[in-house]
CHARMM internal coordinates of N, CA and C (Angstrom, degrees):
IC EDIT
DIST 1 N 1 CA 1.4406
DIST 1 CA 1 C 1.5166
ANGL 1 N 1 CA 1 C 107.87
DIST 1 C 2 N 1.4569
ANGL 1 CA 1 C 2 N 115.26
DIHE 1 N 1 CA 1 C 2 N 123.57
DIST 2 N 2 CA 1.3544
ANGL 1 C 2 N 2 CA 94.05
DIHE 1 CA 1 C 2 N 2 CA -171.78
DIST 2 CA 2 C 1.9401
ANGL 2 N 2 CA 2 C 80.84
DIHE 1 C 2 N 2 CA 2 C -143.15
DIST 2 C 3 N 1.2488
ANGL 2 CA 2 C 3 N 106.82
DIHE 2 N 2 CA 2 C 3 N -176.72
DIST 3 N 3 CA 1.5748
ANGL 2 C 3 N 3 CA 128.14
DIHE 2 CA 2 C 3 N 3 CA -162.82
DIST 3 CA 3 C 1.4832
ANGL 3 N 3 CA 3 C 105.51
DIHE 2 C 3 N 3 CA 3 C 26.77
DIST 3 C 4 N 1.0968
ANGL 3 CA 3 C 4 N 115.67
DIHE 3 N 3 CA 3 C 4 N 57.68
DIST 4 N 4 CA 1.7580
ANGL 3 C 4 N 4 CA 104.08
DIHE 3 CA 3 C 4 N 4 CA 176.28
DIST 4 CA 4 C 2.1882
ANGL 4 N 4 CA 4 C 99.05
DIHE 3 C 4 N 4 CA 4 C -108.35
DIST 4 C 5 N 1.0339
ANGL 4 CA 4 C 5 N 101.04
DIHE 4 N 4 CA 4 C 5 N 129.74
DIST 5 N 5 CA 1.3746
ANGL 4 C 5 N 5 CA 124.81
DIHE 4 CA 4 C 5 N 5 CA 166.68
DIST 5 CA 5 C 1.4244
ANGL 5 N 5 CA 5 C 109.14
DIHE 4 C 5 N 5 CA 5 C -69.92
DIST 5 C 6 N 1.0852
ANGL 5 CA 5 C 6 N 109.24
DIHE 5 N 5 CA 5 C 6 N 151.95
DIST 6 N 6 CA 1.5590
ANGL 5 C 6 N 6 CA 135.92
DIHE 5 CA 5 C 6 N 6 CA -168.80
DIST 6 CA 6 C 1.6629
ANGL 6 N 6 CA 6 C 104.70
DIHE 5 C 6 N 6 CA 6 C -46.54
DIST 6 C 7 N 1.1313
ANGL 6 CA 6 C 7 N 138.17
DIHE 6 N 6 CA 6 C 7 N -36.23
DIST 7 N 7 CA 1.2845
ANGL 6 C 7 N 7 CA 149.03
DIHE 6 CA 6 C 7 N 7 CA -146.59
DIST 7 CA 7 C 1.6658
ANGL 7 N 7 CA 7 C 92.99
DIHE 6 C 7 N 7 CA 7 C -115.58
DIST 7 C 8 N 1.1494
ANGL 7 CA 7 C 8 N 120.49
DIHE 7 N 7 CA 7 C 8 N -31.22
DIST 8 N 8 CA 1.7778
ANGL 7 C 8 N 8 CA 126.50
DIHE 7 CA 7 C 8 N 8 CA 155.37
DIST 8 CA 8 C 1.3308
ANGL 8 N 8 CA 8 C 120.04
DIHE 7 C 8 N 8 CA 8 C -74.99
DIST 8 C 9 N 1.6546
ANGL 8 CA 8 C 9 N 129.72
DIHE 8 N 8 CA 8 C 9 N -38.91
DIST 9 N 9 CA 1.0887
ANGL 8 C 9 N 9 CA 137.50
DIHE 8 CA 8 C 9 N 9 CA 158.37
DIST 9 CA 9 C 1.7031
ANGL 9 N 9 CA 9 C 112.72
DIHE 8 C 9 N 9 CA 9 C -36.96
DIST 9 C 10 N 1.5599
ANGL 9 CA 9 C 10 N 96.56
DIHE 9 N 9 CA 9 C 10 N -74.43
DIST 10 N 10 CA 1.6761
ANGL 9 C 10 N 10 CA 104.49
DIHE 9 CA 9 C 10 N 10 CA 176.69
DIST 10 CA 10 C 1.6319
ANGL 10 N 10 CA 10 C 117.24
DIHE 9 C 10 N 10 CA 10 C -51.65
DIST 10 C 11 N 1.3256
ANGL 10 CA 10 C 11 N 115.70
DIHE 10 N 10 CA 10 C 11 N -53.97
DIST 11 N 11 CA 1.7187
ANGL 10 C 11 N 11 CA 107.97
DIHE 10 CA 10 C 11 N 11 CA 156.53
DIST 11 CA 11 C 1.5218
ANGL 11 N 11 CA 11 C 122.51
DIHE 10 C 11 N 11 CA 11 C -27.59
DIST 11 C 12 N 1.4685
ANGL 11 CA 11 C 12 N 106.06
DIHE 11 N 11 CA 11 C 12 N -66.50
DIST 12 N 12 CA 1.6900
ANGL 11 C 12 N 12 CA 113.13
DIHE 11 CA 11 C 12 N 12 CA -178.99
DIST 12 CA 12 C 1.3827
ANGL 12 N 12 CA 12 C 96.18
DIHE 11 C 12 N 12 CA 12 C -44.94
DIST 12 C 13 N 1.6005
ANGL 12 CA 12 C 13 N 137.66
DIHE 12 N 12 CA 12 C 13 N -54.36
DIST 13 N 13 CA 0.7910
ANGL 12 C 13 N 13 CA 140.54
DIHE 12 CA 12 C 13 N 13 CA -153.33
DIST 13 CA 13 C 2.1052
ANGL 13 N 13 CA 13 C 122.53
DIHE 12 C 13 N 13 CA 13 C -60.01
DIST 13 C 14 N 1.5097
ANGL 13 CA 13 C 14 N 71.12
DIHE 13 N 13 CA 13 C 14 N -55.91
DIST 14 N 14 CA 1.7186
ANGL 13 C 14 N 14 CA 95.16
DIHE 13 CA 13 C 14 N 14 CA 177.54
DIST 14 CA 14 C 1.9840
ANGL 14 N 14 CA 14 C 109.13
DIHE 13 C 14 N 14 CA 14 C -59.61
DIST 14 C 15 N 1.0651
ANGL 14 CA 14 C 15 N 105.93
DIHE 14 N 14 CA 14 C 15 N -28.58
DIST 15 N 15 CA 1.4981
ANGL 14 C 15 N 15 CA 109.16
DIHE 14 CA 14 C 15 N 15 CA -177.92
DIST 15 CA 15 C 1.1090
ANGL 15 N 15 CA 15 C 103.17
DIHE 14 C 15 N 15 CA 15 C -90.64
DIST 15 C 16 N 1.5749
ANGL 15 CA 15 C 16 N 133.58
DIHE 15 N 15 CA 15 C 16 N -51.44
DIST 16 N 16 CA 1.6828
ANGL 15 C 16 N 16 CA 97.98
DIHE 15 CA 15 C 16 N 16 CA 168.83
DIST 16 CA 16 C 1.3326
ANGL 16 N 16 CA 16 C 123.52
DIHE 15 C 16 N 16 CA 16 C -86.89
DIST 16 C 17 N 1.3080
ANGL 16 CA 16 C 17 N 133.62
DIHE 16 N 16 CA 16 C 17 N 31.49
DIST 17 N 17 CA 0.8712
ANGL 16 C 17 N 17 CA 144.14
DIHE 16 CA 16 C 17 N 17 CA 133.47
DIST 17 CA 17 C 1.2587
ANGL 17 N 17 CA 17 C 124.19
DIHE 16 C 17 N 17 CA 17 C -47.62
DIST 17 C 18 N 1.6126
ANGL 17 CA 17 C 18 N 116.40
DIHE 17 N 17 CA 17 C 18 N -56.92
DIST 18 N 18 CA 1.4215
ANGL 17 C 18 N 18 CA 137.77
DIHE 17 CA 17 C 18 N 18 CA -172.22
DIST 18 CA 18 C 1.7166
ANGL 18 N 18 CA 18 C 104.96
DIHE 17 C 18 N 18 CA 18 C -81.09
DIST 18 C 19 N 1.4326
ANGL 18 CA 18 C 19 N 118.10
DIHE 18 N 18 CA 18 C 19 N -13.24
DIST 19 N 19 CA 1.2517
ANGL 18 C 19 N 19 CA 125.56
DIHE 18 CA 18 C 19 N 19 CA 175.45
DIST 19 CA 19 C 1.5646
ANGL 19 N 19 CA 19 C 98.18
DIHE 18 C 19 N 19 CA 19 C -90.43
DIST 19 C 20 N 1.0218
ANGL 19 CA 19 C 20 N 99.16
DIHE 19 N 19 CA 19 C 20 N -60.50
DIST 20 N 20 CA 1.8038
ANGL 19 C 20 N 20 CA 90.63
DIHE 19 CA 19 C 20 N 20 CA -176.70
DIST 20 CA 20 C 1.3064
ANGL 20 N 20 CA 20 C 115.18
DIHE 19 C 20 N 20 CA 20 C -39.09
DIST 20 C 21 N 1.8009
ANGL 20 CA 20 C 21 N 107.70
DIHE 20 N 20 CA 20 C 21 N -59.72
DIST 21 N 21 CA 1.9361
ANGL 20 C 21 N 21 CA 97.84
DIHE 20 CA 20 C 21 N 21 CA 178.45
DIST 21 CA 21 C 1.2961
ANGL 21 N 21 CA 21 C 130.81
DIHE 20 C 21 N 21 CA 21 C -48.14
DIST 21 C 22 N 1.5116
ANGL 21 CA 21 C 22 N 109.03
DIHE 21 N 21 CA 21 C 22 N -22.48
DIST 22 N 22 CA 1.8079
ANGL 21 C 22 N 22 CA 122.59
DIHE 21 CA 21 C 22 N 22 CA -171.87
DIST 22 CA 22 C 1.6377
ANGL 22 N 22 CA 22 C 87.78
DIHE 21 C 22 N 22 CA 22 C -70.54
DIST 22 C 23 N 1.3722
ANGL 22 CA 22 C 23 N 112.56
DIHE 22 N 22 CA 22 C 23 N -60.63
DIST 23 N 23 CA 1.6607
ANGL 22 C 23 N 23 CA 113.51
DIHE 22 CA 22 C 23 N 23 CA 171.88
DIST 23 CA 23 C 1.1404
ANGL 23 N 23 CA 23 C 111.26
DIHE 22 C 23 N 23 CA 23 C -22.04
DIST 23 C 24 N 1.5228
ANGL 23 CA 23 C 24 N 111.33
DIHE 23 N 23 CA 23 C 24 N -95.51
DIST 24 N 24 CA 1.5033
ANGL 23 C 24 N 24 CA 109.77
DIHE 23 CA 23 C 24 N 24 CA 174.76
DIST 24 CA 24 C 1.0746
ANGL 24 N 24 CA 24 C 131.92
DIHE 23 C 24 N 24 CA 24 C -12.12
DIST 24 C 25 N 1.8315
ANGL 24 CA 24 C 25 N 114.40
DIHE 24 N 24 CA 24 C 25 N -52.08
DIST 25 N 25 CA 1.5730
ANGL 24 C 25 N 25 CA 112.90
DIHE 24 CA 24 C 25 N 25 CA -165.88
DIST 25 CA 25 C 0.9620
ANGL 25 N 25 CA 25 C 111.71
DIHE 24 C 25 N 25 CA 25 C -88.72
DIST 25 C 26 N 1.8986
ANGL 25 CA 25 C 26 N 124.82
DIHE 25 N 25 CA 25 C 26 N -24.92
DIST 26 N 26 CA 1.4487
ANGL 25 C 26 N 26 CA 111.55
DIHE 25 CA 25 C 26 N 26 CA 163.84
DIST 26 CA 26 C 1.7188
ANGL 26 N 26 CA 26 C 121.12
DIHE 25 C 26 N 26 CA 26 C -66.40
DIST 26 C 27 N 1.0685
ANGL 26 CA 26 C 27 N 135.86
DIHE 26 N 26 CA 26 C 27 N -25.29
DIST 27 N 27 CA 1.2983
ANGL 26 C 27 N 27 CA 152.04
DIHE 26 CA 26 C 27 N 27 CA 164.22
DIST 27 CA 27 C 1.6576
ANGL 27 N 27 CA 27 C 109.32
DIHE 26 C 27 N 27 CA 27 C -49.88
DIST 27 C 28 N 1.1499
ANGL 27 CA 27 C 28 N 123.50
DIHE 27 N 27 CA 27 C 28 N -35.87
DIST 28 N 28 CA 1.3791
ANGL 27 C 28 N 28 CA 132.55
DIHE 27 CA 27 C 28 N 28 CA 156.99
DIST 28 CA 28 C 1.2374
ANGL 28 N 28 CA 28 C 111.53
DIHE 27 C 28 N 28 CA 28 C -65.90
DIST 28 C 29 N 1.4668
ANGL 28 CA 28 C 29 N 128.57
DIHE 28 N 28 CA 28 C 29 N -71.82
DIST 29 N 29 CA 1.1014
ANGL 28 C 29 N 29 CA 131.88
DIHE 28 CA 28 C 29 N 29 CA 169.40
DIST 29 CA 29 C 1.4547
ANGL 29 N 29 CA 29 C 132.94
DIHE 28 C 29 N 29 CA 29 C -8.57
DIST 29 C 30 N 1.6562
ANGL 29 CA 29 C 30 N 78.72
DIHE 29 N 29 CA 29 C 30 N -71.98
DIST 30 N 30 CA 1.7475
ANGL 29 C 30 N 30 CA 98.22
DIHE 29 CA 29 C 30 N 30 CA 168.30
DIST 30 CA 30 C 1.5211
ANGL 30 N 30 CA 30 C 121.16
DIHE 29 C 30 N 30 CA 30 C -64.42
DIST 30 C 31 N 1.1886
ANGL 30 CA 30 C 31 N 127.71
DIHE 30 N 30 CA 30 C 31 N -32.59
DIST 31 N 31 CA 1.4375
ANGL 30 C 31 N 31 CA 142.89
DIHE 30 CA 30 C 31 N 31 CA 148.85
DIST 31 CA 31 C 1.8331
ANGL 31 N 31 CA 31 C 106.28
DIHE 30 C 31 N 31 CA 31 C -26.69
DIST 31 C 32 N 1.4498
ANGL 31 CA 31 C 32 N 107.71
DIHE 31 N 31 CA 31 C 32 N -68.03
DIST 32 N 32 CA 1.2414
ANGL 31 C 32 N 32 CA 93.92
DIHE 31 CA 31 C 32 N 32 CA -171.50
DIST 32 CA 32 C 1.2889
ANGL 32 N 32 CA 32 C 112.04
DIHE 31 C 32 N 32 CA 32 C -89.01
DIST 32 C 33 N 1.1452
ANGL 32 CA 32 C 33 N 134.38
DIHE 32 N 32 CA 32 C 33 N -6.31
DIST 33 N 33 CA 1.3091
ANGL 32 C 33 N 33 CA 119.96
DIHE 32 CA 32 C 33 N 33 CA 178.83
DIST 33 CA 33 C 1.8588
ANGL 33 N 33 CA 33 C 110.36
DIHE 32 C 33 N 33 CA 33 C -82.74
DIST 33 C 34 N 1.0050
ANGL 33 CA 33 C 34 N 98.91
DIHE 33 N 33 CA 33 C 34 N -23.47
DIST 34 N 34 CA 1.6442
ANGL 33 C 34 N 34 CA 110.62
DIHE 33 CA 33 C 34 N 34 CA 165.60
DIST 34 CA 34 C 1.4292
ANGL 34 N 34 CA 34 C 110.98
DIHE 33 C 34 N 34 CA 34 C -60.63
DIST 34 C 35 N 1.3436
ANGL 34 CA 34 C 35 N 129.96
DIHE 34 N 34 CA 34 C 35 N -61.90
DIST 35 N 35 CA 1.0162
ANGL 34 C 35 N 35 CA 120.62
DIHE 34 CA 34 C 35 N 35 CA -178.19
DIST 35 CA 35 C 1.9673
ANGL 35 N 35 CA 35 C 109.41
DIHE 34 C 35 N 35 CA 35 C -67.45
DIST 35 C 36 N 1.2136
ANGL 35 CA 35 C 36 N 105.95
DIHE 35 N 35 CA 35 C 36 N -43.98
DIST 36 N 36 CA 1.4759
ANGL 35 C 36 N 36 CA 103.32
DIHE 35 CA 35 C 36 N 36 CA 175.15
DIST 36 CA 36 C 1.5846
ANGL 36 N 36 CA 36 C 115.39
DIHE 35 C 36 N 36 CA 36 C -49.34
DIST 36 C 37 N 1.6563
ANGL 36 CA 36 C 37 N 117.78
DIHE 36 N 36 CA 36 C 37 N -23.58
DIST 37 N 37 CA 1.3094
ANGL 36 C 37 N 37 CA 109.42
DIHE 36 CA 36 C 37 N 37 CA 168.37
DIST 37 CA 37 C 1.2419
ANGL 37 N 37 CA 37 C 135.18
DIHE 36 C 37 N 37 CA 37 C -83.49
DIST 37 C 38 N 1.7074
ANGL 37 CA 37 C 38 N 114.57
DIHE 37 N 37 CA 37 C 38 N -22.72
DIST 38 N 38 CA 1.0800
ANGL 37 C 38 N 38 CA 142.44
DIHE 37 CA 37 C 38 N 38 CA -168.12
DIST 38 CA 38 C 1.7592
ANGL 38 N 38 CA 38 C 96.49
DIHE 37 C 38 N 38 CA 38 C -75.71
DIST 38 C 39 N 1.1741
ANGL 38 CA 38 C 39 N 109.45
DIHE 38 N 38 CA 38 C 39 N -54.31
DIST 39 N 39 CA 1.9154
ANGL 38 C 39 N 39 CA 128.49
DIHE 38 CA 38 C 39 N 39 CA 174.29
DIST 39 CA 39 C 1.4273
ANGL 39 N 39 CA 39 C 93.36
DIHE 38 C 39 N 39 CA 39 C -48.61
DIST 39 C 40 N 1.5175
ANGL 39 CA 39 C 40 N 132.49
DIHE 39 N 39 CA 39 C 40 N -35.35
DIST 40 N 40 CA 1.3259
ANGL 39 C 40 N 40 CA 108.00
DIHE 39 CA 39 C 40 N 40 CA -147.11
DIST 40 CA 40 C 1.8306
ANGL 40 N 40 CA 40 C 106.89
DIHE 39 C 40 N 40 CA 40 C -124.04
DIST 40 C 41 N 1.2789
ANGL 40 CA 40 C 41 N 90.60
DIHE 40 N 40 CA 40 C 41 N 9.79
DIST 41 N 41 CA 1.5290
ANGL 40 C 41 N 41 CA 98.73
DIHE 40 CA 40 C 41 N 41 CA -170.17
DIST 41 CA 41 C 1.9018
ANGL 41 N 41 CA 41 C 94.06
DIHE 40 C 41 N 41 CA 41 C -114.91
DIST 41 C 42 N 1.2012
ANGL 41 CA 41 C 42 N 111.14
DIHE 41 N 41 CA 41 C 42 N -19.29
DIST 42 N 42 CA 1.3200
ANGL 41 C 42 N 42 CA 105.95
DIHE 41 CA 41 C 42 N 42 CA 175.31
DIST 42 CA 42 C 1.4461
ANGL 42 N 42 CA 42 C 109.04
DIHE 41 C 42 N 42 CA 42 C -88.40
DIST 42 C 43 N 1.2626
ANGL 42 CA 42 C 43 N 125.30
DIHE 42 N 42 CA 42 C 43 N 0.98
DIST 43 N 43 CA 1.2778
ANGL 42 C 43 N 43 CA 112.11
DIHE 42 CA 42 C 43 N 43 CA -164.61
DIST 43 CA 43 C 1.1600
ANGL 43 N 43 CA 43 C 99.65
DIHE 42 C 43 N 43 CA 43 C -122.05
DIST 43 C 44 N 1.5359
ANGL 43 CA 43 C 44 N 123.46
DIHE 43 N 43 CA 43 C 44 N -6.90
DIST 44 N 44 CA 1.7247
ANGL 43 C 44 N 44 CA 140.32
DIHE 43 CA 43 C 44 N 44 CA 149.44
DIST 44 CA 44 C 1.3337
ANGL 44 N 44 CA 44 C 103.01
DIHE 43 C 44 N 44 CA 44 C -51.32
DIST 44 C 45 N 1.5109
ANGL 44 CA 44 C 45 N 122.64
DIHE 44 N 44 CA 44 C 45 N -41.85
DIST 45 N 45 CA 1.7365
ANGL 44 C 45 N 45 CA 112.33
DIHE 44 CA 44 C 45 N 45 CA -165.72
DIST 45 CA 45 C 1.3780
ANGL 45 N 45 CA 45 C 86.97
DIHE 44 C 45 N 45 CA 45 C -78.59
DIST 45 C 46 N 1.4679
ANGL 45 CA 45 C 46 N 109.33
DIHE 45 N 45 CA 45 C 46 N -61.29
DIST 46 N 46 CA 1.7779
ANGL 45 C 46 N 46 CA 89.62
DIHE 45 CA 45 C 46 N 46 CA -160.57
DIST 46 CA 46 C 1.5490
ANGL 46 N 46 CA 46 C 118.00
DIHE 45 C 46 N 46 CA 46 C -51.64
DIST 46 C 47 N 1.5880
ANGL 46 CA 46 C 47 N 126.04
DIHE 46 N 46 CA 46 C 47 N -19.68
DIST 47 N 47 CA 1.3581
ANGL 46 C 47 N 47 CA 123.44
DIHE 46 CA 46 C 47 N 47 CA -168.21
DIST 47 CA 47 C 1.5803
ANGL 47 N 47 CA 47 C 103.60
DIHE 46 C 47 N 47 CA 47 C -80.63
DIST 47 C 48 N 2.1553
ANGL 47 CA 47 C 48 N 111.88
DIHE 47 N 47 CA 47 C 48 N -7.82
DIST 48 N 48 CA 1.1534
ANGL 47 C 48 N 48 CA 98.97
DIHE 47 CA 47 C 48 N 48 CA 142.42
DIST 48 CA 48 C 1.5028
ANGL 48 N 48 CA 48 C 146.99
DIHE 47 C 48 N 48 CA 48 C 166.32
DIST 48 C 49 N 1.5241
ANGL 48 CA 48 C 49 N 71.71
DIHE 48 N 48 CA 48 C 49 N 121.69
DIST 49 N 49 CA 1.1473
ANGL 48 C 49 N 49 CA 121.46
DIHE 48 CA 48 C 49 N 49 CA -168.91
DIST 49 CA 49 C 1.8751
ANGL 49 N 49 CA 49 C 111.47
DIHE 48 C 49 N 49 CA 49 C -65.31
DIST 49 C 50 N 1.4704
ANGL 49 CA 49 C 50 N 116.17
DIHE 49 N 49 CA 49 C 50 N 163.63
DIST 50 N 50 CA 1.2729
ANGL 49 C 50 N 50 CA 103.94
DIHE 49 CA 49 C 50 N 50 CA -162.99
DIST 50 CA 50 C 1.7267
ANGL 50 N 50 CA 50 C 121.27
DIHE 49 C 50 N 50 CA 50 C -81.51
DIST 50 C 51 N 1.5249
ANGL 50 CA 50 C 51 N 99.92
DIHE 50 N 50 CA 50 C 51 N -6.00
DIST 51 N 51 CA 1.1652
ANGL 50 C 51 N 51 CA 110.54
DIHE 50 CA 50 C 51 N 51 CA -173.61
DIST 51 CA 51 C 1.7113
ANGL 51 N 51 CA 51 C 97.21
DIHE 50 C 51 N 51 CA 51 C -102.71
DIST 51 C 52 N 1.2824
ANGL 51 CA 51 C 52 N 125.60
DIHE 51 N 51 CA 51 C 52 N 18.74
DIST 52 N 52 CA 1.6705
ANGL 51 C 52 N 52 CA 119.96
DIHE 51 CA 51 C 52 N 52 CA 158.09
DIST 52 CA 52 C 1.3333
ANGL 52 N 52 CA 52 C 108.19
DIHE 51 C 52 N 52 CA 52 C -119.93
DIST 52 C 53 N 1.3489
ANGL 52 CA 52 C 53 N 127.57
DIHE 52 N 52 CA 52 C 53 N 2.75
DIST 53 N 53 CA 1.0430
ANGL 52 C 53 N 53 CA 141.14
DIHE 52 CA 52 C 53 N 53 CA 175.62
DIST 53 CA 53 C 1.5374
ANGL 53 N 53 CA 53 C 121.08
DIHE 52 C 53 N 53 CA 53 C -35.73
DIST 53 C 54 N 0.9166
ANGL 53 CA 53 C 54 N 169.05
DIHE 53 N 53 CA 53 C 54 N 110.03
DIST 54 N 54 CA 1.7596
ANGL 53 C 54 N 54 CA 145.33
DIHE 53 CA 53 C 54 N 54 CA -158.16
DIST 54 CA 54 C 1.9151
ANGL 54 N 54 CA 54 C 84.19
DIHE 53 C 54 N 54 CA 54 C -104.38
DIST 54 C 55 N 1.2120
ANGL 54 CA 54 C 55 N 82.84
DIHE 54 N 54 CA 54 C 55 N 132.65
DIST 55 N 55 CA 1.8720
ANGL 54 C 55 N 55 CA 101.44
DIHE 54 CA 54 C 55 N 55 CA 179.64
DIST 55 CA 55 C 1.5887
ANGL 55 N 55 CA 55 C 92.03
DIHE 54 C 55 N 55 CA 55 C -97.83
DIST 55 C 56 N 2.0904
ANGL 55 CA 55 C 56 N 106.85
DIHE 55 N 55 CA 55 C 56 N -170.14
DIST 56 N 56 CA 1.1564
ANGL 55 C 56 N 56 CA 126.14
DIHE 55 CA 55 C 56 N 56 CA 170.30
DIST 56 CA 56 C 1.6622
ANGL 56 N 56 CA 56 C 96.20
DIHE 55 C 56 N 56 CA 56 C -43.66
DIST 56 C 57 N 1.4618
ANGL 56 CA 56 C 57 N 101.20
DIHE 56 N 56 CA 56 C 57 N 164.25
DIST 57 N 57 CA 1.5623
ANGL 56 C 57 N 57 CA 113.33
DIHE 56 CA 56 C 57 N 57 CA 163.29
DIST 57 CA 57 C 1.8679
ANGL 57 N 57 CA 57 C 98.59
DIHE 56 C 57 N 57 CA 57 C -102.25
DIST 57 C 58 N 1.3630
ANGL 57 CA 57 C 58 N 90.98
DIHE 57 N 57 CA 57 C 58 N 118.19
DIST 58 N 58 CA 1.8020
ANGL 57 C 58 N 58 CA 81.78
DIHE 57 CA 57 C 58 N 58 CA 168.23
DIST 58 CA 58 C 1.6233
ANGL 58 N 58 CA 58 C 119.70
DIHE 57 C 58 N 58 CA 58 C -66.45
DIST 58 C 59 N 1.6249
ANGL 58 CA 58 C 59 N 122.40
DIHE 58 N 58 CA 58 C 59 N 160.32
DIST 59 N 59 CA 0.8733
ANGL 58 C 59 N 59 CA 129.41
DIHE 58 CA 58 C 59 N 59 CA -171.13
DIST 59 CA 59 C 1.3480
ANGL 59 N 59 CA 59 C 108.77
DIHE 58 C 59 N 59 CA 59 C -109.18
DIST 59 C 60 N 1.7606
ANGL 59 CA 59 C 60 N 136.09
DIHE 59 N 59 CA 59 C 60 N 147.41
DIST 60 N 60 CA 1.2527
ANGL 59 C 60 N 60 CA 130.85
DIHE 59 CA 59 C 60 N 60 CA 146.75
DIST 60 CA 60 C 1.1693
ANGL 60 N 60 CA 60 C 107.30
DIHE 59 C 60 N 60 CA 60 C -33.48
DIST 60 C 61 N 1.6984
ANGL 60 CA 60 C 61 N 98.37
DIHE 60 N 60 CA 60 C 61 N 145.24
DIST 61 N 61 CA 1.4825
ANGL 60 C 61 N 61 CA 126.72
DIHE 60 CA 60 C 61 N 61 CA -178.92
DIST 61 CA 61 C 1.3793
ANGL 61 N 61 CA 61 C 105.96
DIHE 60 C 61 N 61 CA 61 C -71.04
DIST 61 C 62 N 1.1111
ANGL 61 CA 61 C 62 N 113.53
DIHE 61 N 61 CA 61 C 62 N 127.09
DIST 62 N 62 CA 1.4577
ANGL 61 C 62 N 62 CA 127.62
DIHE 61 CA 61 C 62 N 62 CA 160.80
DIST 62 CA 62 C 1.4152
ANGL 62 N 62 CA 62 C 107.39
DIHE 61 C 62 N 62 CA 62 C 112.58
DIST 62 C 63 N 1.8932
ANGL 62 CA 62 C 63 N 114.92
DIHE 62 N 62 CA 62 C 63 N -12.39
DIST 63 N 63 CA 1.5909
ANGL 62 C 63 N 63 CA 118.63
DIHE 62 CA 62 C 63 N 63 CA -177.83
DIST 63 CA 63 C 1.5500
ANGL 63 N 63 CA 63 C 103.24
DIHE 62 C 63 N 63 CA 63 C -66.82
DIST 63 C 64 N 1.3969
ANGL 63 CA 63 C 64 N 121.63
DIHE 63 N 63 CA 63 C 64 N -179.33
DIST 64 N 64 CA 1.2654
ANGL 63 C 64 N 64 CA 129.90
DIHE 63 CA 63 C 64 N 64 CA 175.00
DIST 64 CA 64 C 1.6350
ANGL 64 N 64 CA 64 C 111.27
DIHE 63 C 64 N 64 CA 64 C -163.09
DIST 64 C 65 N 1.2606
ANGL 64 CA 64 C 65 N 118.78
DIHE 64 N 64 CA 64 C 65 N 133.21
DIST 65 N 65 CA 1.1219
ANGL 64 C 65 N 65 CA 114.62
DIHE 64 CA 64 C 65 N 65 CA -170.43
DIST 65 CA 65 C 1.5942
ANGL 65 N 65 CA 65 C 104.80
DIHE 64 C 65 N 65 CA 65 C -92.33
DIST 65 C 66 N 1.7903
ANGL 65 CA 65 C 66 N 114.69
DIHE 65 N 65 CA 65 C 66 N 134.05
DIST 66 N 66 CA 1.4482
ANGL 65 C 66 N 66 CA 126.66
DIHE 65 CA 65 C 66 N 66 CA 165.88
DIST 66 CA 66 C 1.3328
ANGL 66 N 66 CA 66 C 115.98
DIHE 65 C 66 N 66 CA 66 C -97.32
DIST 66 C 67 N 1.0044
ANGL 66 CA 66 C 67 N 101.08
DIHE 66 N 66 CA 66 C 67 N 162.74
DIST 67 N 67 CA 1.6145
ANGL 66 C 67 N 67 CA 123.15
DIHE 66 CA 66 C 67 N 67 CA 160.13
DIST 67 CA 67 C 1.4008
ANGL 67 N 67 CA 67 C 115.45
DIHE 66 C 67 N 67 CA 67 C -125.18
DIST 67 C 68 N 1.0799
ANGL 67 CA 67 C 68 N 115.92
DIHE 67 N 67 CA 67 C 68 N 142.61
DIST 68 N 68 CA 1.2572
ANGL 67 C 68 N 68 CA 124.30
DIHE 67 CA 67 C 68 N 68 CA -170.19
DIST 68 CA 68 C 1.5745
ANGL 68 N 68 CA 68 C 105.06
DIHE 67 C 68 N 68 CA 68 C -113.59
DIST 68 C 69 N 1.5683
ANGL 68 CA 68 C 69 N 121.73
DIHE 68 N 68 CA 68 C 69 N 172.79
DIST 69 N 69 CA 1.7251
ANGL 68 C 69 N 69 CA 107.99
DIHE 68 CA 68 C 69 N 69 CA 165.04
DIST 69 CA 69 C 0.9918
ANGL 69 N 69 CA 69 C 145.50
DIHE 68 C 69 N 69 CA 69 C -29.88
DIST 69 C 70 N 1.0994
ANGL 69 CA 69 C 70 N 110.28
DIHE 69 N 69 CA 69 C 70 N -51.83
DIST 70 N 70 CA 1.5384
ANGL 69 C 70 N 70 CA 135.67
DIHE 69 CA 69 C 70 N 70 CA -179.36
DIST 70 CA 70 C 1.2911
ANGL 70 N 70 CA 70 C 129.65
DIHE 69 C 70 N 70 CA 70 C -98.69
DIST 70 C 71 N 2.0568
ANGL 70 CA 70 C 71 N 108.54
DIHE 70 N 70 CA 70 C 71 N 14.67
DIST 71 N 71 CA 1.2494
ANGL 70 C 71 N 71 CA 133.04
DIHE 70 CA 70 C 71 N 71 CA 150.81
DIST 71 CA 71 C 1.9406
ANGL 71 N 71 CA 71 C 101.25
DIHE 70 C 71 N 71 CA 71 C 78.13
DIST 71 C 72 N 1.3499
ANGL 71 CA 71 C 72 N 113.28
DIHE 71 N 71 CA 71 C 72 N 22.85
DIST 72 N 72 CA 0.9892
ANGL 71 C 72 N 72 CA 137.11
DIHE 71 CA 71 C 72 N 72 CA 161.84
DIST 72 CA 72 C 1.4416
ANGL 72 N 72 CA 72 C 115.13
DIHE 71 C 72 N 72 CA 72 C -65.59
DIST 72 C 73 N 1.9783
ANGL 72 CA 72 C 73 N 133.33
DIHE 72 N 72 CA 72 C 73 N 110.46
DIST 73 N 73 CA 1.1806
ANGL 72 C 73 N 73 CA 121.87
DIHE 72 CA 72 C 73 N 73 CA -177.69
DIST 73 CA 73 C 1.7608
ANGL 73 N 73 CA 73 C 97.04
DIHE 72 C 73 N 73 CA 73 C -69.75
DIST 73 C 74 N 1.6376
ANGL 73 CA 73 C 74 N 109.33
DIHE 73 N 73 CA 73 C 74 N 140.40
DIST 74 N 74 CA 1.3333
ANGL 73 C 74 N 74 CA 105.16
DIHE 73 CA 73 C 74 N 74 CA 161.08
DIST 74 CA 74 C 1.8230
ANGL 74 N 74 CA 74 C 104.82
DIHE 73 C 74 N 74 CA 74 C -124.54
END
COOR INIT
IC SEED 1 N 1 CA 1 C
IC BUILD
């Protein structure tokens, strides 16, 4: 930037000014969405965990599971 007058100076000025605050507020931003992920990704492991796990479904006694040809459960 070169030959800028006082009234161009203060312009330059005011805009990174106005860049810096956008800085700031994305820097917050990102702040909370970090922690909002951190909150929400740990609470994915615990939701699972091996004891919420859903296992086989047991079957009535005496059922038995087939296969048929075409690997169809009947």
């Amino acid at each position: 930037m070169e030959d800028l007058d006082p009234e161009g100076v203060t312009d330059v000025a005011a805009k990174l000014r106005g860049q810096a605050d956008r800085l700031d507020q994305v820097a917050a931003d990102l702040a909370d969405a970090r922690a909002d992920w951190a909150e929400n990704a740990q609470v994915g492991r615990r939701d699972r965990s091996s004891s919420q796990r859903p296992g086989p479904r047991p079957r009535p006694s005496g059922q038995r599971r087939l296969l048929t040809p075409s690997g169809v459960t009947a």
